[in-house]
C-alpha positions in Angstrom: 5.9 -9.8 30.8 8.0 -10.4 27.8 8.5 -8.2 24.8 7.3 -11.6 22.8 5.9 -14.5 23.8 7.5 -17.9 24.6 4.8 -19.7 22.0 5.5 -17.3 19.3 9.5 -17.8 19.8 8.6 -21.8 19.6 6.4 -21.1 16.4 9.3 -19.1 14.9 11.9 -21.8 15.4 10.2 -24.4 14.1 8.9 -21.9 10.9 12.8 -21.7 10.3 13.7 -25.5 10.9 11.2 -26.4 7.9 12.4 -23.9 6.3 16.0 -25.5 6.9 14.9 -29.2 6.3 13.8 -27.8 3.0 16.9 -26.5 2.0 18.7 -29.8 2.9 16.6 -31.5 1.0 16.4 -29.8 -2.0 19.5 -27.3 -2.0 22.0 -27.8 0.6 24.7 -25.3 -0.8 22.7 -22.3 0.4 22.9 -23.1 3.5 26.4 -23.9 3.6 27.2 -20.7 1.6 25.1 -18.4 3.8 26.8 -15.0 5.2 25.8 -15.4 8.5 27.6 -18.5 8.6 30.5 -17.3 6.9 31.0 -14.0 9.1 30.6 -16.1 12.7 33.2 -19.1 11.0 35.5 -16.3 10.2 35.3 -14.3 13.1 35.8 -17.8 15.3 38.6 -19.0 13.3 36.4 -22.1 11.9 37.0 -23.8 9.3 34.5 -23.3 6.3 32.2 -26.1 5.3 33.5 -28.2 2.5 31.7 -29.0 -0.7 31.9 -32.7 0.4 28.9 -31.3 3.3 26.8 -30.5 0.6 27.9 -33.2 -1.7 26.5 -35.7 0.5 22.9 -35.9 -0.7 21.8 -38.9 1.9 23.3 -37.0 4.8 21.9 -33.9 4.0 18.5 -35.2 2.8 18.3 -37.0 6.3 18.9 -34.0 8.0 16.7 -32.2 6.8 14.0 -35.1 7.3 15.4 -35.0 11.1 14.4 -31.3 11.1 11.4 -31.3 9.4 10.2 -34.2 12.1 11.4 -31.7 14.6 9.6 -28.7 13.8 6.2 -30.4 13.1 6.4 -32.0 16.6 7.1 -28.7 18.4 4.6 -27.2 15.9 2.0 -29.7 17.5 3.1 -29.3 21.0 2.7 -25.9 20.9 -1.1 -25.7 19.6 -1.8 -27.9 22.5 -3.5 -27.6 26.0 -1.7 -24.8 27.4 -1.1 -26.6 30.9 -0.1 -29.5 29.2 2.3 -27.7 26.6 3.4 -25.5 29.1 5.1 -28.1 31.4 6.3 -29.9 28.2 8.4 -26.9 26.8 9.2 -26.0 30.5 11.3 -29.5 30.3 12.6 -29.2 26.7 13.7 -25.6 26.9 16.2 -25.5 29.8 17.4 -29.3 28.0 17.3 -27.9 24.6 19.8 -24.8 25.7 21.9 -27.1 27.4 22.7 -29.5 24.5 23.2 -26.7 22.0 25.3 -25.2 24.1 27.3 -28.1 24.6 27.5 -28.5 20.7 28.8 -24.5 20.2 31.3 -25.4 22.9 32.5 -28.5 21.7 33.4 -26.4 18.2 34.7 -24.1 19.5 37.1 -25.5 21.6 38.0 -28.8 19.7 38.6 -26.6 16.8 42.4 -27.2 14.6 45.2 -24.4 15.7 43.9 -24.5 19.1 47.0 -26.7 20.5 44.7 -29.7 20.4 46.2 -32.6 19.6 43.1 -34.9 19.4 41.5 -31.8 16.9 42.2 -33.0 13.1 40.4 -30.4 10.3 38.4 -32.9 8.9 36.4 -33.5 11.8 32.7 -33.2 10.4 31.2 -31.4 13.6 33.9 -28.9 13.8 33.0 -25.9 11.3 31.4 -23.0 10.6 27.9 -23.8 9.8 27.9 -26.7 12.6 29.0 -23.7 15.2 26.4 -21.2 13.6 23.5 -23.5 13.9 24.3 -24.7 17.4 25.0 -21.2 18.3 21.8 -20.1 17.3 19.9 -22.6 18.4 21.0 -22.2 21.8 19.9 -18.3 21.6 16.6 -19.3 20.8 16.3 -21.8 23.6 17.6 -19.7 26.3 15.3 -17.2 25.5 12.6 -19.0 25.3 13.5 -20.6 28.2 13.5 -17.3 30.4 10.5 -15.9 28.7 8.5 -18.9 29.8 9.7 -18.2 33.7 8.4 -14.7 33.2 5.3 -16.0 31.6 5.1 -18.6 34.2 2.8 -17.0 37.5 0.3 -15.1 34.6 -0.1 -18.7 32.3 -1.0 -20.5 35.9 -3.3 -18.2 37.1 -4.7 -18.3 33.5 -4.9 -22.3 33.3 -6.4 -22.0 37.3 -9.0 -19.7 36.3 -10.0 -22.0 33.4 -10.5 -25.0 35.6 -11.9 -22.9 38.2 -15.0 -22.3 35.8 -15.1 -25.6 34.1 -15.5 -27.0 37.0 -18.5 -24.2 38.6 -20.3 -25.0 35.0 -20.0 -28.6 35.6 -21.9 -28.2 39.4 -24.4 -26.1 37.6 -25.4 -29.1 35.2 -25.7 -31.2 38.4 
């Protein structure tokens, strides 16, 4: 059994994506000027995000309406029917880790001074706070994703036992 549970990793993520949509919304420069993303953009060799990130008040106020969206659907999925939630986030988790990873890969090696030729430092996916989020994100997915295997054989014999006496109550009204 995990140290926490799948559910409560889901909840947490999509906590933090309102708390992210917010910010985009209303003050996109703290994001962009956050430590964290400073330290792993350094440390990576990534560019910095411009002012013209945060400058762009459509973009960023779209974004944030993207991630906002996002979290209140997985917010709703997860206070669901456990058997139908738990085949739902089953699919998304694995899909979820996958693309981010993708994304933290595609910054990271498309990145300027890298002997890419294609790689130009005004690319708008390739810097720091792109690679942080990505990076992240793709944490958060994997381990949900492997807490929900562990989870798996004690949340069906859970959902089994469930139906097992919803359906002896039904015969008893019969």
């Amino acid at each position: 059994m995990p140290l926490i549970k799948a559910y409560y990793i889901i909840s947490a993520v999509a906590v933090v994506h309102l708390a992210m949509g917010y910010y985009l919304i209303a003050a996109p420069e703290k994001i962009a000027t956050q430590s964290t993303i400073f330290i792993l953009g350094e440390a990576l060799g990534l560019q910095q995000p411009r002012s013209s990130l945060y400058e762009n008040p459509l973009a960023c106020a779209f974004a944030g309406l993207v991630l906002i969206l996002s979290a209140i659907s997985d917010l709703t999925t997860v206070s669901g029917a456990e058997d139908v939630a738990r085949d739902y986030w089953g699919a998304q988790a694995p899909v979820r880790t996958l693309f981010f990873v993708i994304v933290t890969g595609y910054a990271y090696v498309l990145k300027p001074g890298r002997g890419n030729v294609s790689a130009t430092s005004d690319h708008p996916l390739i810097n720091s706070a792109i690679f942080s989020w990505a990076f992240m994100e793709a944490i958060w997915w994997f381990w949900i994703h492997t807490n929900l295997r562990e989870e798996r054989g004690e949340a069906m014999a859970r959902i089994h036992a469930r139906k097992k006496a919803k359906l002896e109550m039904e015969m008893r009204e019969d």
